[in-house]
N, C-alpha and C positions, 0 to 999 in steps of 0.2 A: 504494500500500500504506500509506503515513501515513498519506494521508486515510483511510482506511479505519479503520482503529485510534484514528483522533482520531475518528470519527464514533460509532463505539461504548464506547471505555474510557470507564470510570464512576472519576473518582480524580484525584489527579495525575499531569501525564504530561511528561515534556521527551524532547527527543530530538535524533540529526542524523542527516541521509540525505544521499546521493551519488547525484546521476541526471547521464542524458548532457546534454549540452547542450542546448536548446530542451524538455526533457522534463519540467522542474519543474511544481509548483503548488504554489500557495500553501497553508501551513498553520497553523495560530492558535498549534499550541505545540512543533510541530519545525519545524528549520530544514534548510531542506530547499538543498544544494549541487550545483554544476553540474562536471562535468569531463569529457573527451574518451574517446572511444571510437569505435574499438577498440585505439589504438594509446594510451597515459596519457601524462596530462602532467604539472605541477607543481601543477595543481588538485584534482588524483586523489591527486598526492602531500598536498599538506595536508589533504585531507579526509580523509585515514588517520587521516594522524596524531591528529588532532582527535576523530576515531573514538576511538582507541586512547587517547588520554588522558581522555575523558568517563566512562571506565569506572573509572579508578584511584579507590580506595579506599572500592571499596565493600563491603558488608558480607553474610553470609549472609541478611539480610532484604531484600532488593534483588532485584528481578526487572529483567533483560534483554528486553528483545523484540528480537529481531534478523531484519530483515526482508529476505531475499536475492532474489533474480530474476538472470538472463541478463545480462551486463557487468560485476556486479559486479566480477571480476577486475581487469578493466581501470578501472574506479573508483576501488580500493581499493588505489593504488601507491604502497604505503609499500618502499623498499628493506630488506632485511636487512642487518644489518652490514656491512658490508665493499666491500657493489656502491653504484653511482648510479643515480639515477632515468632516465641515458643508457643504464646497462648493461642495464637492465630494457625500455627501449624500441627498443633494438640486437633480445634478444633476441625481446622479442613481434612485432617487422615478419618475421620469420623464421619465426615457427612461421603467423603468419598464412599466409605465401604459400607452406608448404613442403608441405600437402597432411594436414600431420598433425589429429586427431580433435579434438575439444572436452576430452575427458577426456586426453587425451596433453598438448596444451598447458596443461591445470590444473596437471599432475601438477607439468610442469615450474615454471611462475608462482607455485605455493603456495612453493616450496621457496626462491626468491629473494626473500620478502616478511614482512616485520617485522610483518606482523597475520591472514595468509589460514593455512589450514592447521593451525587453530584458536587460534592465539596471539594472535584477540582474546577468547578465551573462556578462556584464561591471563590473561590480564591482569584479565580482569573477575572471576575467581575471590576468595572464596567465593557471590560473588552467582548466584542460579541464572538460567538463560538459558534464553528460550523461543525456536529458531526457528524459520520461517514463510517457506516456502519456495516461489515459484513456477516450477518446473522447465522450464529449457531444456537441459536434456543427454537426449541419449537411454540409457533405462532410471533417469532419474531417481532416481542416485546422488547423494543430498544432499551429502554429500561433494568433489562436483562443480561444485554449483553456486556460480556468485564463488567458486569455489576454498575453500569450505568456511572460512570466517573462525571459524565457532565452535564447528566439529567436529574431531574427532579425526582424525587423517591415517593411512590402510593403507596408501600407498604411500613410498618411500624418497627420498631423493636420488640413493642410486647407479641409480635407473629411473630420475630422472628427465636424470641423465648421459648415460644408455646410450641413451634417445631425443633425445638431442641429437646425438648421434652418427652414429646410425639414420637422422638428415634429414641428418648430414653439416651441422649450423649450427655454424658457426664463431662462439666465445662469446669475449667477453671475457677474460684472464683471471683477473678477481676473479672472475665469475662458475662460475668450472670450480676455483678452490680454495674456494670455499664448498660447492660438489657433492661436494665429493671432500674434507669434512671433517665434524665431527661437527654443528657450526654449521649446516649445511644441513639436519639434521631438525628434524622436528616432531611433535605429539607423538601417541603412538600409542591406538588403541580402547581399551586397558587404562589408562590414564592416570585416577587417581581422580579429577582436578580434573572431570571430566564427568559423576561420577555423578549427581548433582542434575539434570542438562540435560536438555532434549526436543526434536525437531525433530518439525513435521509437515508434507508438504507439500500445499499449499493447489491447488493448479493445475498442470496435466497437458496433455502434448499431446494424452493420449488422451483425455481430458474434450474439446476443444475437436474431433475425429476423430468421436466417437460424438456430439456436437451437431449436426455436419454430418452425418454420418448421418441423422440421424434427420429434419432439413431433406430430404433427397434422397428420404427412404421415403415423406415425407408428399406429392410432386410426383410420386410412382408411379416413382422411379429406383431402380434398385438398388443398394444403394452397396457396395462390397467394401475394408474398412479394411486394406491391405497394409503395416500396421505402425507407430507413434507412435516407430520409433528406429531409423530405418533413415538409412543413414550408407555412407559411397564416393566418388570422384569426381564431380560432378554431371553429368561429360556422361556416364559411363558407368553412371549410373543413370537419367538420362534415356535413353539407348540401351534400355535390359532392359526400362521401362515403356511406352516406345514398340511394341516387340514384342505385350508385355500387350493394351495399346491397340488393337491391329489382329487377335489372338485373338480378344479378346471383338468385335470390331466385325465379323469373317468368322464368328461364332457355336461358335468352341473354344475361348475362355477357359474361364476357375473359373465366370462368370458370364455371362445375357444379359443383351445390351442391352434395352433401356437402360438404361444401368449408369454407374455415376461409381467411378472409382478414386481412394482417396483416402490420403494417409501423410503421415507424419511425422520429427522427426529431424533431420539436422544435414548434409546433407554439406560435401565440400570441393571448392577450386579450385586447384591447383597450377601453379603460375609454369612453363609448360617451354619449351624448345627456343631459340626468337629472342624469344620475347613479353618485354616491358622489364617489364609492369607498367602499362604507362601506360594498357591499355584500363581502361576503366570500367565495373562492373558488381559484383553479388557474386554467391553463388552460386545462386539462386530463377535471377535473369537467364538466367545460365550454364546452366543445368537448362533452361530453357524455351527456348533459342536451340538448344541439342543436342536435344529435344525435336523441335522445329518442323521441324530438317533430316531427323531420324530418322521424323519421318511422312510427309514428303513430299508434304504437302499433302492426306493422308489425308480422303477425305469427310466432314462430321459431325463429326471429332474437333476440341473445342476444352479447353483447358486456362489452368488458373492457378496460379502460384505467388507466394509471400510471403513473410514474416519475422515473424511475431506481431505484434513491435514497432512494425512499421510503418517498419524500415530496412531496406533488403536492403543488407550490406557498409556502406560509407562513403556511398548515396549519399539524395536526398531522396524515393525511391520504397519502397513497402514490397514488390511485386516488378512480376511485368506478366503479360500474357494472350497466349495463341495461339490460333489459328482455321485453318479448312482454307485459307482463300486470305493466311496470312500470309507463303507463300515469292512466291507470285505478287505480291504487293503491295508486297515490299522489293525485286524483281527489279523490278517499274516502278518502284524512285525508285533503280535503280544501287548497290543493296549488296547485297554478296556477304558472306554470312551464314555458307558455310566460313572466309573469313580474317578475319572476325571472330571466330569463334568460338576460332580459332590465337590472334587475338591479344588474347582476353578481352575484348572490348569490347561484351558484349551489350547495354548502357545507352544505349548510341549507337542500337543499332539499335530500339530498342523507342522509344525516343523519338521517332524519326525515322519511326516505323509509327503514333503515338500509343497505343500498349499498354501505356505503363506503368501500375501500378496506384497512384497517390499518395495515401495515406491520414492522413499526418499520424504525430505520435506515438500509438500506443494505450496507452502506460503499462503494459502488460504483457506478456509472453515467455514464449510455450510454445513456443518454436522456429519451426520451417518447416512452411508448412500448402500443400500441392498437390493439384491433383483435377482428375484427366482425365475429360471426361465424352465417354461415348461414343453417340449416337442411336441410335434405334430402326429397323428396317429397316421 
């Protein structure tokens, strides 16, 4: 997105950005910084800050461009008052592995953070601010995305308490007397400091949905888009497409074959029962391992999923692929794809099938991109 902006402004231009690690590129007049994700660290932290201080005193003739996409959150870990950059990473390993939404985990993250939740658009005040938004939440609430750094906040601290509670995550407790005091708002849609502002968002999952589309119509497949914000457990929506999957391929789906199912969206992975944690995998993996068991080696059905980004979770895949003989062919090398799937390590197994999909970083985030394609009888 810099380069982009450096490639077309006409003027002078400075600037600073925060991308994950390995994700930079070079730019002639922003500086462009590196810090960790999904979980922040100390280079997320000074890049706030540095954020936050680039904007002080400037003037109502001052335009902002404020350039957001998917992680930001986790980039942009300046603590609010009172918490540490430990209590903010206590809490995000938590909402990470407890099952809750993208927009639940924002709600909470905006409200422990000294810039998200529009108070770096307080601080940049009276300068107007444009931002430029490329959407990874489902239904593409700007608001949403990186936790809304220069928008107004409609949600509270006391929701964002009462979902901490609802996971049952045991928080700090600077973190639970900032929630439960005034300190922990921010500021809200009627807040005059944002009448000058404008957001628009630039990039959609549903843009990148109806492109494959239209790839699928021109190779005679039918494509049926079953949603750019669909969001759940990932093996239990792997399960219900699965189902999809085997209507249309017996000829009583929505649609015939040959037909590709395609969606979008966010789901989750929830830690349960015995699993430590320690498998490997994020949720695309998880989706396609639940997936794989739930067709059962089904004829003709083969499927993919992804991360826009090019990371699925924490790992170096951006997700992986399934085929009608992919249970029969981890049954010949000895893995059992049930207790993988109990104990989250779908990364193992797609490695270990060569399925993964490694695509590098793509520099951009319109979420999770899946398509079951199902042949023609």
């Amino acid at each position: 997105m810099a380069c982009a902006v450096e490639a077309h402004w006409r003027g002078p231009l400075s600037g600073l950005v925060v991308t994950r690690y390995g994700h930079g590129l070079s730019c002639r007049h922003i500086e462009v910084l590196q810090a960790a994700h999904p979980v922040p660290d100390e280079a997320g932290r000074v890049a706030a800050a540095r954020m936050l201080a680039s904007v002080q005193g400037l003037t109502a003739d001052d335009l902002v461009l404020a350039l957001l996409s998917g992680g930001g959150s986790a980039l942009m870990a300046l603590p609010a008052p009172g918490i540490t950059l430990s209590d903010k990473q206590t809490v995000n390993r938590a909402l990470l592995n407890c099952g809750a939404t993208i927009a639940e985990m924002n709600c909470v993250r905006k409200h422990l953070s000294a810039i998200k939740g529009g108070r770096l658009a307080l601080a940049a005040w009276p300068a107007r601010i444009v931002t430029l938004a490329i959407s990874d939440v489902p239904g593409d609430d700007p608001t949403v995305i990186a936790s809304g750094p220069t928008l107004p906040d409609p949600s509270t601290a006391a929701q964002a308490l009462a979902l901490l509670q609802r996971y049952r995550i045991d928080v700090p407790p600077a973190v639970r007397r900032l929630l439960s005091s005034a300190a922990g708002e921010m500021p809200k849609p009627d807040d005059p400091h944002f009448a000058r502002n404008e957001v628009h968002i630039i990039a959609t999952a549903k843009q990148a949905l109806t492109a494959a589309a239209e790839v699928a119509r021109q190779a005679g497949i039918t494509p049926l888009i079953l949603g750019d914000a669909i969001e759940g457990e990932a093996r239990d929506v792997a399960r219900n497409m699965a189902d999809l999957a085997r209507r249309c391929a017996d000829g009583t789906g929505p649609v015939a074959s040959p037909c590709v199912l395609l969606s979008g969206g966010e789901t989750t992975v929830t830690l349960r029962g015995n699993a430590s944690g320690s498998g490997r995998g994020g949720r695309n993996t998880e989706f396609l391992l639940a997936l794989a068991l739930a067709l059962k080696g089904h004829a003709g059905i083969h499927a993919i999923a992804c991360d826009t980004d090019g990371i699925d979770g924490t790992e170096d895949n951006a997700g992986a692929l399934i085929a009608p003989d992919t249970l029969a062919r981890a049954q010949a090398v000895n893995l059992d794809l049930a207790a993988r799937l109990a104990d989250h390590d779908a990364y193992s197994v797609f490695k270990a099938l060569d399925d993964l999909v490694v695509t590098g970083p793509s520099r951009t985030n319109v979420n999770d991109f899946r398509a079951i394609l199902i042949p023609g009888k």
